[in-house]
N, C-alpha and C positions, 0 to 999 in steps of 0.2 A: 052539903058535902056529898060526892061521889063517893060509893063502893064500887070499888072494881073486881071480882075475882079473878085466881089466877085460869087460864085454858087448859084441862087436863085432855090427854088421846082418850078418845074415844074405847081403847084397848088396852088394857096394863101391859106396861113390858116387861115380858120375862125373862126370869135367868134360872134356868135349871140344872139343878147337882144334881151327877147319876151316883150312887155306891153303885158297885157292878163285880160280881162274884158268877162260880159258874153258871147255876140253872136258871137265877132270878136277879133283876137289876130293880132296885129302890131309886126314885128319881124325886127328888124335894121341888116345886118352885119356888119363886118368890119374886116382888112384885120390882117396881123400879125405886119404888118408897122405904124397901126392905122386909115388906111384909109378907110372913109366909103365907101361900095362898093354898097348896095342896102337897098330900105325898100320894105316891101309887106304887106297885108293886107290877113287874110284869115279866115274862117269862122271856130266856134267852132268844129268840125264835123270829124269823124273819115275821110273822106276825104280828109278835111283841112289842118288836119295834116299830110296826106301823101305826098300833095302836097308843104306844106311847109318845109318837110324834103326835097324834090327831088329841089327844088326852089336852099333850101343853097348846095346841089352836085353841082349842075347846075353852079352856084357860086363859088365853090371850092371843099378844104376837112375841112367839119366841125370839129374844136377840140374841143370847147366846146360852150356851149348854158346857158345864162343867162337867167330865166326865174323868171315873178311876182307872187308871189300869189299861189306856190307850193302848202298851203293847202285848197286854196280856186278853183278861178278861171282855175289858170295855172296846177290843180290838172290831170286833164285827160291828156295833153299834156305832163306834164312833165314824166308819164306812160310811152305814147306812145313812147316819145325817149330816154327811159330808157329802152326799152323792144328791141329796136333797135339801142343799143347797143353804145349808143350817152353820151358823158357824159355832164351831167344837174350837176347847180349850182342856189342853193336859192339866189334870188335876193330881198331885201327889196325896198321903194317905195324911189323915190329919195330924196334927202335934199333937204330941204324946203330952204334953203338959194342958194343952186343954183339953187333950182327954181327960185328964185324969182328974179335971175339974167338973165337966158336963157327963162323963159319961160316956160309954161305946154301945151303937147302935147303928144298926142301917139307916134308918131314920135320921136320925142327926149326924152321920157322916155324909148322907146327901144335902142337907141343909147345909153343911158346912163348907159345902164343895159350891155349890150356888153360893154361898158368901164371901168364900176366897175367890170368886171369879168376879163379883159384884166391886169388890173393894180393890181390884186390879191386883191381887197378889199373884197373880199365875195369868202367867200371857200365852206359853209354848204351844205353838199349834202341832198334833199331833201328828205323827207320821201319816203318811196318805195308803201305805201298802198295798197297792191297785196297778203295779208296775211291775219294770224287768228287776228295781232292788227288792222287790218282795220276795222275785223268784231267786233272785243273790239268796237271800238269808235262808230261805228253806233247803237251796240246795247244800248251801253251808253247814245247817244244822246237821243237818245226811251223812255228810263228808267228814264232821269232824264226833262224829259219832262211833261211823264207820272207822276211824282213824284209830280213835282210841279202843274199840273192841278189838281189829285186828294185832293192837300192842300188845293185849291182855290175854288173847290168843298165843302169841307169839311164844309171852316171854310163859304161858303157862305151860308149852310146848318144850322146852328148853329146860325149865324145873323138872316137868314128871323124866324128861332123860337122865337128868342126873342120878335118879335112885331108878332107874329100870335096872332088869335084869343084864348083866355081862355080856352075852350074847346080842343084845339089839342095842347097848351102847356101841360096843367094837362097827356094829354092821351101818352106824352114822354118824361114827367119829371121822374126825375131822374136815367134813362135808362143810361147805360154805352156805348162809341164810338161805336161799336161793332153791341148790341141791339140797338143803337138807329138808326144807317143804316138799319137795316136789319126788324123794326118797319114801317119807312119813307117809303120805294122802296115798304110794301103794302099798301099800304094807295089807296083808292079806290075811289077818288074824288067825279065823275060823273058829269054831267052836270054843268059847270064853270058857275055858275050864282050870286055866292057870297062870299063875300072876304074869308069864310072860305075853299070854294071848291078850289080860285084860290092858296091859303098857299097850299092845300094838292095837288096836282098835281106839284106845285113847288118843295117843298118837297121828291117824288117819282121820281121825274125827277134827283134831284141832287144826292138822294140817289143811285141811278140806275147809275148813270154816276160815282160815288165815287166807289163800286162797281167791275164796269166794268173796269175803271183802276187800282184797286186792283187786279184784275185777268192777266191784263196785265203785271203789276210789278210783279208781280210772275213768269209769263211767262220769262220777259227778264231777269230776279234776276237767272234763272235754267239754260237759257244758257252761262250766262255770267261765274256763277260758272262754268261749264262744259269748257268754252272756256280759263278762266284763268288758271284753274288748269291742262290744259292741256299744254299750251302755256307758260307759267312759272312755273313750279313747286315747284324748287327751293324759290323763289321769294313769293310763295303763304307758303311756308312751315315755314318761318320766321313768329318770335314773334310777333304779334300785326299788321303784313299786313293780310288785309282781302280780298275780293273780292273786294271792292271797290275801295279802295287804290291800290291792284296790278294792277287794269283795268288804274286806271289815271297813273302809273309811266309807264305804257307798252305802254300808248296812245302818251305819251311825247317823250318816246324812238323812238316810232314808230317800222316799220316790218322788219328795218335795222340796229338794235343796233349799229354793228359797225363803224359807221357815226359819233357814239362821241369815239374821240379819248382816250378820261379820265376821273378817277372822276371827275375834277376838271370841264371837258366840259357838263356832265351832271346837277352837281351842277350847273353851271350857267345856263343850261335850266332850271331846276326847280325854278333859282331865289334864291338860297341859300347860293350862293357865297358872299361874304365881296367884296363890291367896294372903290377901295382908292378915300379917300377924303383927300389926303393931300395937303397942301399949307405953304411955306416958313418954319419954323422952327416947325408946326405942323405935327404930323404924325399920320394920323387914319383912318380909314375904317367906310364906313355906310352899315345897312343894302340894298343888292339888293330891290328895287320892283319891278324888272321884272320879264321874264321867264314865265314860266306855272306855275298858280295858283294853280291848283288843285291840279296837281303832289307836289307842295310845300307844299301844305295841307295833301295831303298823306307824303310826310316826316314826317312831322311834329306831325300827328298819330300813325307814327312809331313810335319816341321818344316819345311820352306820356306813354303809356303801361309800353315800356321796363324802362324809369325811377322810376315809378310806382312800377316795379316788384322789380327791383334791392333795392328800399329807404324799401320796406318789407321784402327782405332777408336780410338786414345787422338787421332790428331791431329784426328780430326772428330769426335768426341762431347761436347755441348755439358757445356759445367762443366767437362769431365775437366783440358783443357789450356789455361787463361788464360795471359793476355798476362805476369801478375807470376809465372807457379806457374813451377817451377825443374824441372829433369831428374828429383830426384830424386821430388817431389810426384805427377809420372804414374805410372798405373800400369805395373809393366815388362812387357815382356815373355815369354811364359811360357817357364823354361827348357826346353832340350832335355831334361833326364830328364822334365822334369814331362809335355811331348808324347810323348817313347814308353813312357811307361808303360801310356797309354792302349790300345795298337797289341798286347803280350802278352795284357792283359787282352781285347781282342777277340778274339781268336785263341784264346786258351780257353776263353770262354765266348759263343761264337758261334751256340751253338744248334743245332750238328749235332746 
């Protein structure tokens, strides 16, 4: 009788979990058999990560790499072995139920990351952030930063008037948003020696700082238009998406659209996907509340306009809606899926 053994690679193949936190990333392998082969420990640092690629060679042939925190922490790393040719896979933070069975640790959060990538439970390829949507998102972060401090500005601006002194309400009563900034920022206090000097240097202060982030939100408002209209065209040239909605659906897609496979994979980034909620002889669907917010909110901007537009052409276009025609005779309305559909299909074939 013949024995025959089976041919194993000359190389083990790996699959490596990153945990990834700020200063130090914990990186587990493990083998293509399931067996853990090493852990390491190595610092945030373009270094770090040279040595931690050469660490899993050293080790074997990396096939893929489980990493945390793709938009956050694990965001530079996951670059770097994406840029070297490595293929990366988004990893979410472990279940909390087998936490609370095994334990929390760097250590076995990286093992568990290489084992939810091993056993196929996490496919999502991680955003690529090496484009013009990276520069979307930063400038966005900027803009809606600025947004909300000059609100905070504003309306603190508007508060300390109403208990000023008598004298410097009458001198900016009834001045419009506008003139009443541009009143406040000269006000000429002088020497802070009495509640009405400390109002007017407060006053100039906020009005000054309202202002200055006004100039700044114009600032990032120029290029943003400039970078969306360049970066989706298409996407921008659609009914009722504006610059701020195309910036949130580009930020969701990210700088590697083709990563969602479908509408259907988009729809549930955005959070707009129907989730079943059946049990036993019930059958129904609830609204998602996952996904990205914003981008959902930009859907959902989209369809307001276009429904908008469409419920005015049926009641004013001549023929469509007589005095005898019934509800049902008009045309309807276009549904919501039939509007975002449209909104996926821009975002991948946008013409970057």
């Amino acid at each position: 009788m013949t024995i025959t053994s089976m041919a194993h690679p000359s190389a083990p193949q790996l699959t490596v979990g990153v945990d990834t936190h700020l200063d130090v990333h914990v990186a587990h392998a493990v083998d293509q058999l399931g067996r853990s082969m090493a852990t390491v420990s190595i610092p945030t640092t373009p270094a770090g990560y040279q040595d931690l690629l050469a660490w899993a060679r050293g080790l074997g042939e990396p096939v893929a790499w489980g990493v945390e925190g793709t938009g956050a922490y694990g965001a530079a790393l996951a670059r770097f072995l994406a840029a070297n040719g490595q293929a990366v896979v988004e990893v979410n933070r472990p279940d909390r139920q087998a936490r609370r069975r095994r334990g929390k640790s760097d250590p076995v959060d990286a093992e568990a990351a290489a084992r939810a990538v091993q056993a196929g439970q996490v496919t999502v390829t991680p955003k690529a952030g090496t484009g013009q949507v990276e520069m979307i998102r930063s400038l966005r972060v900027a803009r809606a930063t600025a947004m909300r401090a000059r609100t905070q500005a504003t309306n603190a601006l508007h508060a300390l008037l109403v208990t000023a002194p008598a004298e410097l309400r009458e001198q900016l009563r009834g001045l419009s948003a506008t003139r009443l900034l541009g009143a406040a920022a000269e006000l000429q206090p002088g020497p802070v020696i009495s509640p009405l000097a400390a109002a007017m240097l407060a006053l100039g202060i906020l009005a000054r700082r309202s202002q200055a982030l006004s100039a700044e939100i114009t600032t990032l408002t120029t290029q943003l238009d400039r970078l969306t209209a360049t970066t989706a065209p298409k996407l921008v040239a659609l009914f009722g998406v504006g610059q701020d909605s195309a910036g949130a659906l580009l930020t969701a897609a990210g700088d590697n659209p083709d990563r969602l496979r479908s509408d259907a994979c988009f729809a549930m980034l955005c959070g707009a996907s129907p989730i079943q909620a059946s049990s036993g002889k019930t059958a129904r669907h609830r609204l998602n509340r996952g996904g990205d917010r914003q981008a959902n909110a930009a859907r959902s901007r989209r369809a307001s306009p276009k429904r908008r537009s469409s419920a005015a052409s049926n009641a004013t276009s001549p023929g469509r809606c007589s005095q005898h025609s019934t509800r049902q005779a008009t045309t309807p309305s276009p549904q919501p899926l039939d509007i975002h559909r449209s909104v996926p299909h821009s975002v991948h074939r946008s013409g970057r």
